[in-house]
C-alpha positions as CSV (number, residue, x, y, z in Angstrom):
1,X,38.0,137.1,37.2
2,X,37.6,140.5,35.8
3,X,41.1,140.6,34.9
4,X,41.7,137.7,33.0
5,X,38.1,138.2,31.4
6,X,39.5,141.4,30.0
7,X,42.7,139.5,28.8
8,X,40.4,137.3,26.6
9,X,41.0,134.1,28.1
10,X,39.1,130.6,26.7
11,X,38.8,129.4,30.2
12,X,39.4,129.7,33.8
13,X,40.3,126.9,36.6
14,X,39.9,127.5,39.6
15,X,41.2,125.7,43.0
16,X,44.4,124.9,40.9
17,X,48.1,125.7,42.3
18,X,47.1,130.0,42.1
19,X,44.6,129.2,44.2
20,X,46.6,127.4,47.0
21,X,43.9,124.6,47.0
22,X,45.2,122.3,49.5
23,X,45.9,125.6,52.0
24,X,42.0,126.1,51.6
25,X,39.1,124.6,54.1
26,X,36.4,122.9,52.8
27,X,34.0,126.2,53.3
28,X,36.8,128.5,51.8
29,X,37.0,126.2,48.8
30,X,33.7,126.3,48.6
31,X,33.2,130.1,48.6
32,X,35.8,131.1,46.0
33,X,33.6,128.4,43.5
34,X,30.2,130.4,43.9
35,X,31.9,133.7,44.2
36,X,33.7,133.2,41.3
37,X,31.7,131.4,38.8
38,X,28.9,133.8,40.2
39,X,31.7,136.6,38.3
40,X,32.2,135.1,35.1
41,X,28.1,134.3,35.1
42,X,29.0,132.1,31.9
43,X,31.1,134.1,29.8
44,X,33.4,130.5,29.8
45,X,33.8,127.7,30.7
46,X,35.1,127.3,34.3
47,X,36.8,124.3,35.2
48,X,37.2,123.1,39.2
49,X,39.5,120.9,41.0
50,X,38.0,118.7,43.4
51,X,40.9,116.9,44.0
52,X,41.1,115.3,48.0
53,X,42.2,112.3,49.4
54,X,39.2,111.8,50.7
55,X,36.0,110.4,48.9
56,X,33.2,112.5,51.0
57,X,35.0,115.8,50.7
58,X,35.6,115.1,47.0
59,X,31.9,114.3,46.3
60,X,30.7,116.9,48.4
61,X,32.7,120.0,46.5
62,X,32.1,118.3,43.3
63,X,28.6,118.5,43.4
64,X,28.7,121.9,45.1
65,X,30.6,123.0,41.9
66,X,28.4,121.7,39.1
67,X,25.5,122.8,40.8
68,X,27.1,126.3,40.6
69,X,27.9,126.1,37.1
70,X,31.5,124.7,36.7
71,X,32.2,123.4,33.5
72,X,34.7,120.9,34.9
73,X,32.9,117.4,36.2
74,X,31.6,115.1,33.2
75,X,30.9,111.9,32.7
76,X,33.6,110.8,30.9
77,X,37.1,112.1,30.0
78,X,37.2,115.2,27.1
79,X,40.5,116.6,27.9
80,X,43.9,115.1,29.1
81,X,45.9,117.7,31.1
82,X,49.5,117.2,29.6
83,X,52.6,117.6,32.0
84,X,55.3,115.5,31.6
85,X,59.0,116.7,31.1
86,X,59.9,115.6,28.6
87,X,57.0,115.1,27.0
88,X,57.0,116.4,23.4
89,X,57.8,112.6,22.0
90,X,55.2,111.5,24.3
91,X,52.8,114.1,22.6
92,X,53.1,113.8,19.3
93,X,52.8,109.8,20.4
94,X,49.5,110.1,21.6
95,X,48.2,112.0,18.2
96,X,50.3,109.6,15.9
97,X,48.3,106.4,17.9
98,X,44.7,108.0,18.6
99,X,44.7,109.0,14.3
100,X,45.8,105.7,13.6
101,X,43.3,103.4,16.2
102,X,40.3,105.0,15.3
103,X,39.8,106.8,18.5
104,X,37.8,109.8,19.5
105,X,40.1,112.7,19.4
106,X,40.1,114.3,23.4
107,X,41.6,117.6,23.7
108,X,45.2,118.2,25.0
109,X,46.1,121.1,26.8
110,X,49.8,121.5,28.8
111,X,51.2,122.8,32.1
112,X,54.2,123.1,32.9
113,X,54.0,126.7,33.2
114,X,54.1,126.7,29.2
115,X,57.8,126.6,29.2
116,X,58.0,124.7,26.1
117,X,54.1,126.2,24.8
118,X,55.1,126.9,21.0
119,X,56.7,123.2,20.3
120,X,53.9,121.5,22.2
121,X,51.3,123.3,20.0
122,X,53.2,122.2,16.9
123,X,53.6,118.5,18.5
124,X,49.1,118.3,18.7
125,X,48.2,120.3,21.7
126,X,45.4,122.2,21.6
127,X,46.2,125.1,24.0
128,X,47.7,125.4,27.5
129,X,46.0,125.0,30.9
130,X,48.2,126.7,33.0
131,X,49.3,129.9,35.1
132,X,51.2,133.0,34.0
133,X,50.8,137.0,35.1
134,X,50.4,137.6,31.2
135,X,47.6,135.4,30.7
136,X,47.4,137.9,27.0
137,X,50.6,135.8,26.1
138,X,49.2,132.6,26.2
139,X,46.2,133.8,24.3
140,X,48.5,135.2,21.3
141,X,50.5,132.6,21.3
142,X,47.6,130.0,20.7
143,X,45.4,132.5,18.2
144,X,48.3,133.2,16.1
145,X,49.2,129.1,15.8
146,X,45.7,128.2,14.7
147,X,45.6,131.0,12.3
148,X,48.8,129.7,10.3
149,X,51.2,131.9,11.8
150,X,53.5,129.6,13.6
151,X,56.5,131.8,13.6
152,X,54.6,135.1,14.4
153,X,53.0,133.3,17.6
154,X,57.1,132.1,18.3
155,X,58.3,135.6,18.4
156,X,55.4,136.4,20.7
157,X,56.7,134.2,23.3
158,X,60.3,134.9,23.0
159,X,59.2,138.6,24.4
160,X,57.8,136.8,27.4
161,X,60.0,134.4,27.7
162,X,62.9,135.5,30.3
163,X,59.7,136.4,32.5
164,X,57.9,133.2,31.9
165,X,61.3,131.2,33.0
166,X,61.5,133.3,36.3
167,X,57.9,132.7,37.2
168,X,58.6,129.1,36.6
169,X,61.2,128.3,39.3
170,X,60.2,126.0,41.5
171,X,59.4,126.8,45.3
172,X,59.6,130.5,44.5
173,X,57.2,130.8,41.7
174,X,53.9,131.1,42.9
175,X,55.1,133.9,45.2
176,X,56.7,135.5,41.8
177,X,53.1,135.2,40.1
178,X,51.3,136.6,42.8
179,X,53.5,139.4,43.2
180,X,53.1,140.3,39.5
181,X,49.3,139.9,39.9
182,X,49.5,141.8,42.3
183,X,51.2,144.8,40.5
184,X,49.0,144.4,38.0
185,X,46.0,144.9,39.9
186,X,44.8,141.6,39.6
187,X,45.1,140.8,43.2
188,X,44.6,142.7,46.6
189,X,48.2,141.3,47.8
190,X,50.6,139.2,46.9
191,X,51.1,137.3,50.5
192,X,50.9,133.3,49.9
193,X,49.5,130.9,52.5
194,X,51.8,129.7,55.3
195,X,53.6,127.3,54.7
196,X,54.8,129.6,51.8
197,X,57.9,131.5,50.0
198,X,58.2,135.0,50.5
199,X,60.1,137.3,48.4
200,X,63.2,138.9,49.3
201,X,64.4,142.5,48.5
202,X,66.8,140.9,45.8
203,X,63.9,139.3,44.4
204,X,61.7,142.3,44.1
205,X,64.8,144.0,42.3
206,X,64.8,141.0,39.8
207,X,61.8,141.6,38.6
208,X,61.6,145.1,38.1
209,X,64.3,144.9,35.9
210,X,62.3,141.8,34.1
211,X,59.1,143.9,34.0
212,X,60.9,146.5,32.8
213,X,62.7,145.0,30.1
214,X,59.8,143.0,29.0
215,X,57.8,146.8,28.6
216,X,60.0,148.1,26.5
217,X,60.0,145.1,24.0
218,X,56.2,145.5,24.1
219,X,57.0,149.0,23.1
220,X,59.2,148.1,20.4
C-alpha cells in the first residue's frame, strides 16, 4: 500500500488478479481488506472485488468490506470497467450514444493491462483500472492527457512500453509483475500461488535487460 501511495496513485483495488483472489480463503480474503484499507486509512478510494459464485460468501465479504471502509459496493453503477479487445470503436460508441440519449455520464476506466492506455484515453476513458510494476506510468500518462498534453503523455508510455508488453503475456504475467514488485521492494517475494507460473532463468535474464534498458531511457 505504502508503495503505490508513494507513486501517487488515484486508487487502489484490491482482491483483483495481483491479489490471486480466487487462490484466497474466505478468512484470507478477508484479512488482506482490513489490513489493507486499515494502511491507506482513507487517503483513496479503495475498491474490492467480491466476486464468488456463490451468493452467501459474496454477501458476507461484501459487507465485511464496506464495513471496513472500501469504496467499491454502491447502490447503483458509477463506473464501467472497460476490457474488450478490440474495443476502441466500442468506446468511443458508448460516449457518442450516452452524449446523445441524455444519460448520466458513468466513468470508464480500462484493463487490459493498459496496452492500448493513450488511444483509449483519447477515445472517452477516464483513466485505467489495471496492474503494472510502474504504477508512476499510468499516473503520468493520465495527468499529462487531462492537462492538454496528449503527445507528451504518448511519449511517456512509449518508454514503458516494451516492459508493459512483457508483463502483459498471458499465463506468464502475473509472475513477471510480481517479480518486478518484488525487486522493487514492493513485495516480500515474488512466489505466485500454486497452481501458478514460475520464472525461468531465461526469464529473469529478459527482464534485466528490459529493466535496464527502460533505466537508462528514464535517465535520458
Amino acid at each position: 500500500m505504502d508503495f503505490y501511495l508513494a507513486r501517487r496513485v488515484h486508487g487502489l483495488t484490491l482482491l483483483g488478479i495481483m491479489g490471486e483472489a480466487p487462490k484466497l480463503t474466505p478468512a484470507e480474503s478477508r484479512a488482506v481488506v482490513r489490513r489493507a484499507l486499515a494502511r491507506v486509512a482513507g487517503r483513496v478510494p479503495v475498491v474490492v472485488g467480491v466476486s464468488n459464485a456463490e451468493l452467501g460468501a459474496l454477501a458476507a465479504l461484501a459487507n465485511d468490506a464496506m464495513a471496513a471502509g472500501a469504496a467499491g459496493v454502491f447502490p447503483r453503477l458509477v463506473m464501467l470497467k472497460h476490457e474488450d479487445c478490440p474495443g476502441l470503436t466500442k468506446l468511443r460508441r458508448i460516449r457518442a450514444e450516452t452524449a446523445r440519449a441524455g444519460r448520466r455520464r458513468v466513468s470508464v476506466l480500462v484493463g487490459n493491462n493498459a496496452i492500448y492506455y493513450p488511444q483509449e484515453l483519447a477515445r472517452g476513458a477516464d483513466g485505467a483500472m489495471t496492474g503494472f510494476s510502474y504504477p508512476e506510468m499510468l499516473v503520468e500518462v493520465y495527468e499529462r492527457f487531462i492537462a492538454g498534453d496528449a503527445e507528451g503523455a504518448e511519449d511517456v508510455f512509449d518508454v514503458y512500453l516494451p516492459l508493459l508488453r512483457y508483463e502483459a503475456q498471458p499465463g506468464i504475467g502475473l509472475a513477471v509483475r510480481k517479480e518486478l514488485l518484488f525487486r522493487r521492494g514492493a513485495l516480500a517475494s515474488p512466489t505466485v500461488r500454486a497452481p501458478g507460473f514460475t520464472l525461468a532463468a531465461e526469464d529473469h535474464r529478459e527482464l534485466d535487460r528490459l529493466v535496464a534498458r527502460l533505466e537508462r531511457r528514464l535517465k535520458a
